[in-house]
DRENZA-830976 format. One record per residue (C-alpha): residue number from 1; residue in one letter; x, y, z. Coordinates in nm, 2 decimals, m for minus. Each point is the difference from the previous one (the first is absolute). Last residue first. Layout:
N
PT  nr rest     px     py     pz
PT NUM    a      X      Y      Z
...
! end
This chain:
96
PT  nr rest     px     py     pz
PT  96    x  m0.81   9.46 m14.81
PT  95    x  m0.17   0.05  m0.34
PT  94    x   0.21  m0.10  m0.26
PT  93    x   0.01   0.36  m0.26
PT  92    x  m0.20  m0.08  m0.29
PT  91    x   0.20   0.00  m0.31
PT  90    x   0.08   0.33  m0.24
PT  89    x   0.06   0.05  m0.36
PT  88    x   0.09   0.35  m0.15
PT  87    x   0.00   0.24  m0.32
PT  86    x   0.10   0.25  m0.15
PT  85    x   0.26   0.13   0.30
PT  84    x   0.20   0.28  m0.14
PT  83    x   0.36   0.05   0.08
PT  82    x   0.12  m0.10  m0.32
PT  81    x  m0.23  m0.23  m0.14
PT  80    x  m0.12  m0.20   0.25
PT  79    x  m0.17  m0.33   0.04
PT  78    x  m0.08  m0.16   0.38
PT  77    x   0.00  m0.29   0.15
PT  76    x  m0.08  m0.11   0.38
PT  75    x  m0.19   0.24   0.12
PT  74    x  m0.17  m0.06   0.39
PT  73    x  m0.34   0.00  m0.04
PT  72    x  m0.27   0.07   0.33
PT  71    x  m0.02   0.36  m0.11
PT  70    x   0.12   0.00  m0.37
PT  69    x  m0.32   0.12  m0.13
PT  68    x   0.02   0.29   0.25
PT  67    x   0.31   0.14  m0.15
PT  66    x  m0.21   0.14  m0.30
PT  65    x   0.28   0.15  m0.24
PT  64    x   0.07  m0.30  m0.16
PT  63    x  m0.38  m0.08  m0.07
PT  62    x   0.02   0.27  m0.31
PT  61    x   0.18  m0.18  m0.17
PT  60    x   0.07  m0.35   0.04
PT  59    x  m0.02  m0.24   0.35
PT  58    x  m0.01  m0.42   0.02
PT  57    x  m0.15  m0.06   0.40
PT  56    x   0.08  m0.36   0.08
PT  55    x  m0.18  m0.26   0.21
PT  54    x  m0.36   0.16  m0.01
PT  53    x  m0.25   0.01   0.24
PT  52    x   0.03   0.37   0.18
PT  51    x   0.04   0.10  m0.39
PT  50    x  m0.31  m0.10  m0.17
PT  49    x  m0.22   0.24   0.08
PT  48    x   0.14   0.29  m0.26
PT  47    x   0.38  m0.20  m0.10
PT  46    x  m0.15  m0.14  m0.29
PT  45    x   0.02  m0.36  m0.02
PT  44    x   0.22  m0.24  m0.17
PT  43    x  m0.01  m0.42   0.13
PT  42    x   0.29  m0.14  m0.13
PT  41    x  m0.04  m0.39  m0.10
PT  40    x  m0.02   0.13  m0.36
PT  39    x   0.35   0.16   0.00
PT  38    x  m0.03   0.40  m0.03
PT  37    x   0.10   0.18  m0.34
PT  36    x  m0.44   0.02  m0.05
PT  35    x  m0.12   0.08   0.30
PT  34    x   0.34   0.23   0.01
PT  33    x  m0.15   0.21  m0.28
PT  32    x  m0.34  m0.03   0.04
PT  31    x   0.04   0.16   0.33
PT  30    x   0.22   0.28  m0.11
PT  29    x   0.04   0.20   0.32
PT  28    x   0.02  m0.11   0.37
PT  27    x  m0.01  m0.42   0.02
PT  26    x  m0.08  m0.21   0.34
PT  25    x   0.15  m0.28  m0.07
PT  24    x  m0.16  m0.30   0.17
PT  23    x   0.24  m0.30  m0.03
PT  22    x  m0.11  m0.38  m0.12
PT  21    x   0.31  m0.12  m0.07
PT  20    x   0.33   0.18   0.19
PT  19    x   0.07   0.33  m0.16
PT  18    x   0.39   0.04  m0.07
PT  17    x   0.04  m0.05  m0.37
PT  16    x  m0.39   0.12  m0.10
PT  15    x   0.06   0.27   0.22
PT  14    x   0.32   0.16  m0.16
PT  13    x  m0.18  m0.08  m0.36
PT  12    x  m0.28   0.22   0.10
PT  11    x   0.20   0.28   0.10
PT  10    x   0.21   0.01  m0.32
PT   9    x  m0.33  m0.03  m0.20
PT   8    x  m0.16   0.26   0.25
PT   7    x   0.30   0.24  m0.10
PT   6    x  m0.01  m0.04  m0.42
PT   5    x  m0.37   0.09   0.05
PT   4    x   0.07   0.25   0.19
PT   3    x   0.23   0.16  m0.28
PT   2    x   0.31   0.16   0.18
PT   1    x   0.23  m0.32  m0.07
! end
């Protein structure tokens, strides 16, 4: 479960259960990767630019340690080994 690869297939099968058609995912590692696990109606970005318009932030590697992709998110899944986050999915937070 430590590959990354292995993690944004884990990720990307979270969103493609829970994503409603049509989502923006704004995606932080792999791209190819979950471009490619993602269902067709998904719409996969990276998260540089694309992030203030996306529905979903999907985070690997590196990304996890860079709180300021989350700002706006609120996590809903996450995959741990121990008491390591790999790798995390967030939603946009309802504005109010």
């Amino acid at each position: 479960l430590t590959d990354p690869e292995f993690t944004h297939d884990w990720v990307t099968e979270h969103l493609n259960e829970v994503a409603p058609p049509n989502s923006t995912i704004a995606a932080w590692g792999p791209l190819s990767i979950a471009r490619a696990d993602a269902r067709s109606d998904l719409h996969v970005r990276t998260t540089w630019g694309n992030r203030a318009s996306a529905d979903y932030v999907m985070i690997c590697g590196d990304g996890l340690y860079n709180a300021a992709l989350l700002q706006g998110f609120e996590v809903q899944f996450e995959i741990q080994r121990g008491t390591v986050i790999l790798g995390r999915v967030a939603s946009r937070r309802p504005t109010e």
